[in-house]
ZAMARGU-4260 file (C-alpha; in steps of 0.2 Angstrom, whole numbers, plus 5000, padded with zeros to 4 digits):
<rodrens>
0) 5000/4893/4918 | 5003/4908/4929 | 4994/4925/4930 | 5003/4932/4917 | 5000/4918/4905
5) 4983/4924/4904 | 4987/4940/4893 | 4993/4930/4878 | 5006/4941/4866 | 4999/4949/4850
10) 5010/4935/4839 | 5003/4921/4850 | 4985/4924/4848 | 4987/4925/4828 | 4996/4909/4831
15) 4984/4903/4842 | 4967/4907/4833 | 4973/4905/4815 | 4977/4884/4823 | 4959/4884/4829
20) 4950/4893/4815 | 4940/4901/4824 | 4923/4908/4814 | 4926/4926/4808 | 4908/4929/4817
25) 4914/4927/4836 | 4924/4944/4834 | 4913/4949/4823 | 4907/4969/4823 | 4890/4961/4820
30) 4892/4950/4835 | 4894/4966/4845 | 4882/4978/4839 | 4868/4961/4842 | 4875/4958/4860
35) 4873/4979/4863 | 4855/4979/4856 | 4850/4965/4867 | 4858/4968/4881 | 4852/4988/4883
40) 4835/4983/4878 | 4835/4967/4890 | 4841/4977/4904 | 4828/4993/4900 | 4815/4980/4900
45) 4821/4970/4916 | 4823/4985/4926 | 4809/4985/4938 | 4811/4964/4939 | 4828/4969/4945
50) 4825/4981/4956 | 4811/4969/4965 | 4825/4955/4966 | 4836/4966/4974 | 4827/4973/4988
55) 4820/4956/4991 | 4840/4951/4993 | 4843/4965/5003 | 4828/4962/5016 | 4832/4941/5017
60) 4848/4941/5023 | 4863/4952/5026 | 4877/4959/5014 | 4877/4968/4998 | 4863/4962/4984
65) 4878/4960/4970 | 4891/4952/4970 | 4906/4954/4961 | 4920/4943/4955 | 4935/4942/4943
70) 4934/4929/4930 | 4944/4928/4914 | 4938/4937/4899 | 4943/4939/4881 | 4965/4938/4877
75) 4965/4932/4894 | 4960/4950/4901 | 4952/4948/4919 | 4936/4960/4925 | 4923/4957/4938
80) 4907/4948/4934 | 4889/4952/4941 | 4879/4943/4948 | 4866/4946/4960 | 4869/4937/4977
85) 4863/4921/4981 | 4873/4916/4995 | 4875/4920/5013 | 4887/4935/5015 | 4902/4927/5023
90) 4893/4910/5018 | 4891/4897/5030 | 4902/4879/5029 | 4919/4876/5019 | 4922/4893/5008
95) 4923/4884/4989 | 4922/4894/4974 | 4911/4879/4966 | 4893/4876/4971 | 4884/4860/4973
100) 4863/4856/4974 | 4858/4858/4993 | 4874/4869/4996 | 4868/4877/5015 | 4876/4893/5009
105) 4863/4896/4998 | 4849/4909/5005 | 4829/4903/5002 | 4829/4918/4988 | 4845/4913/4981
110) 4838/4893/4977 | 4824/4904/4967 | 4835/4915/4960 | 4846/4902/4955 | 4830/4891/4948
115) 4824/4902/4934 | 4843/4910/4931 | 4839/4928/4938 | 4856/4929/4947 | 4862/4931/4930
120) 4854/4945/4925 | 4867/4959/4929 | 4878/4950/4919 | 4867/4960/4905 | 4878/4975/4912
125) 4896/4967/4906 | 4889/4961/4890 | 4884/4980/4887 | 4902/4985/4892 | 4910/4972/4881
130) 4918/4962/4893 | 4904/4947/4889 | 4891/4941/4874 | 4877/4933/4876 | 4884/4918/4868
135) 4899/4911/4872 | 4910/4900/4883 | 4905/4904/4905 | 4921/4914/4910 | 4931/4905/4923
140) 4942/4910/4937 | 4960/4913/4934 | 4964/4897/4946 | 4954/4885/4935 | 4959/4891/4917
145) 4977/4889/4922 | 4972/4870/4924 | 4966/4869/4906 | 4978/4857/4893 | 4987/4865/4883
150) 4976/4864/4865 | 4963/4872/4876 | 4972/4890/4883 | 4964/4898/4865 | 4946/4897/4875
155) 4952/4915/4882 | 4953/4922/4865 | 4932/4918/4863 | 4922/4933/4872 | 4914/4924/4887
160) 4896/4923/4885 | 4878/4922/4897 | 4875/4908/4891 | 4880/4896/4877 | 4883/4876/4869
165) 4891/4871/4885 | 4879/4879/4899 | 4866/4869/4889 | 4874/4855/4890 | 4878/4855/4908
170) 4864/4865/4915 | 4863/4855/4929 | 4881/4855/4934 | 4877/4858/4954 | 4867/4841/4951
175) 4884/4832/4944 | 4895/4841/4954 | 4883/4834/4972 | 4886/4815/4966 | 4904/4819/4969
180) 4913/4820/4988 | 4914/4835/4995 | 4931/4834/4996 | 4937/4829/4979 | 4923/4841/4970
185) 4937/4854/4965 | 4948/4841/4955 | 4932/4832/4946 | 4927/4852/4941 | 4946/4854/4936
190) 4949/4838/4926 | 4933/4834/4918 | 4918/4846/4920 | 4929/4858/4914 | 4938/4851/4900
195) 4924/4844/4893 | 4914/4859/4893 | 4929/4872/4884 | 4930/4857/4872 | 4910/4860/4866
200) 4914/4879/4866 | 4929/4878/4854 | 4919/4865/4844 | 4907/4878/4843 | 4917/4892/4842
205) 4923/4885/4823 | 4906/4885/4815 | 4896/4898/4825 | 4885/4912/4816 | 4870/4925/4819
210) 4856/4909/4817 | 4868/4896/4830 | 4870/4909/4841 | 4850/4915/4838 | 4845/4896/4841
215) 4858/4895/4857 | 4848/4911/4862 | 4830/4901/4859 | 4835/4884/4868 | 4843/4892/4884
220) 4823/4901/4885 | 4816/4884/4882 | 4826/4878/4896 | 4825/4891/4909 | 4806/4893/4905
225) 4801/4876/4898 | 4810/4864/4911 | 4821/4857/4897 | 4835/4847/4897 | 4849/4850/4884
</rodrens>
């Protein structure tokens, strides 16, 4: 699938979610106006925690305390994801867009950060300008969604969420993806992790409403907060 083949045609994604029957709740105006509320009233009440985690980012190591990357969002559209910075600027060893437990480019704030899912708090930003929900499949980069089978491209017409069925499901993917040689970490991530994770997300996507996506909500703070395992 190229670049282009990421902005699906108007008569290809009737085609496409009419195949997959999709819930009407995923594109929902309700869906929206909940993601809005939560997310402005998350990020008001955040605010000062954010501010704290960024100067702490700023005064550990060097570069910017965001960082910013293009991921593929709903119809395939592309926008830049935040994140705050958990990595050295640069980073240190192989430059790999996937990241494994005991990766040396992680900074000492970043393994805390990445602990308790605070680098994922300006994502709160996107979801207020509707490039993500709260819940919903993780949005990829362009190079790994074009390695997707063919009955599972209608992931890009689902809003990508903060978290969701398969972020459960694998929330200790840098676990996983460490048991796998260095070198042949990019094809497992290509060929199974991610396969098997768009495959929960479009199983999801079908039958989701306001209470999954409430309960989805309530069992990624039981396992952020509570140490679970999904």
């Amino acid at each position: 699938m190229s670049v282009t083949d990421l902005t699906p045609t108007p008569d290809s994604c009737a085609t496409l979610r009419a195949a997959h029957e999709f819930s009407s709740w995923c594109s929902s105006p309700g869906k929206r106006a909940l993601d809005w509320v939560c997310a402005l009233s998350l990020l008001l009440a955040a605010l000062p925690l954010m501010v704290i985690v960024a100067a702490l980012i700023k005064f550990t190591s060097q570069g910017p305390a965001f960082f910013r990357q293009t991921r593929v969002g709903r119809d395939g559209a592309l926008f830049q994801l935040m994140k705050f910075r958990t990595m050295y600027d640069g980073g240190r060893g192989p430059r790999l867009a996937l990241t494994r437990r005991g990766d040396p480019r992680v900074t000492r704030v970043g393994r805390v950060l990445r602990k308790w899912k605070l680098d994922e708090l300006p994502q709160l930003f996107n979801v207020v300008r509707g490039e993500m929900s709260l819940v919903g499949p993780r949005p990829d980069l362009p190079d790994y969604i074009r390695w997707l089978p063919a009955d599972q491209h209608s992931v890009v017409f689902l809003r990508p969420g903060i978290t969701g069925r398969a972020s459960l499901q694998f929330r200790d993917e840098e676990v996983l993806l460490a048991q796998v040689p260095a070198q042949e970490m990019e094809g497992f991530y290509r060929s199974v992790l991610l396969p098997r994770k768009v495959t929960l997300e479009l199983e999801y996507a079908r039958g989701a409403r306001l209470s999954s996506d409430i309960g989805i909500l309530l069992r990624t703070v039981g396992a952020v907060f509570g140490g679970a395992r999904q």
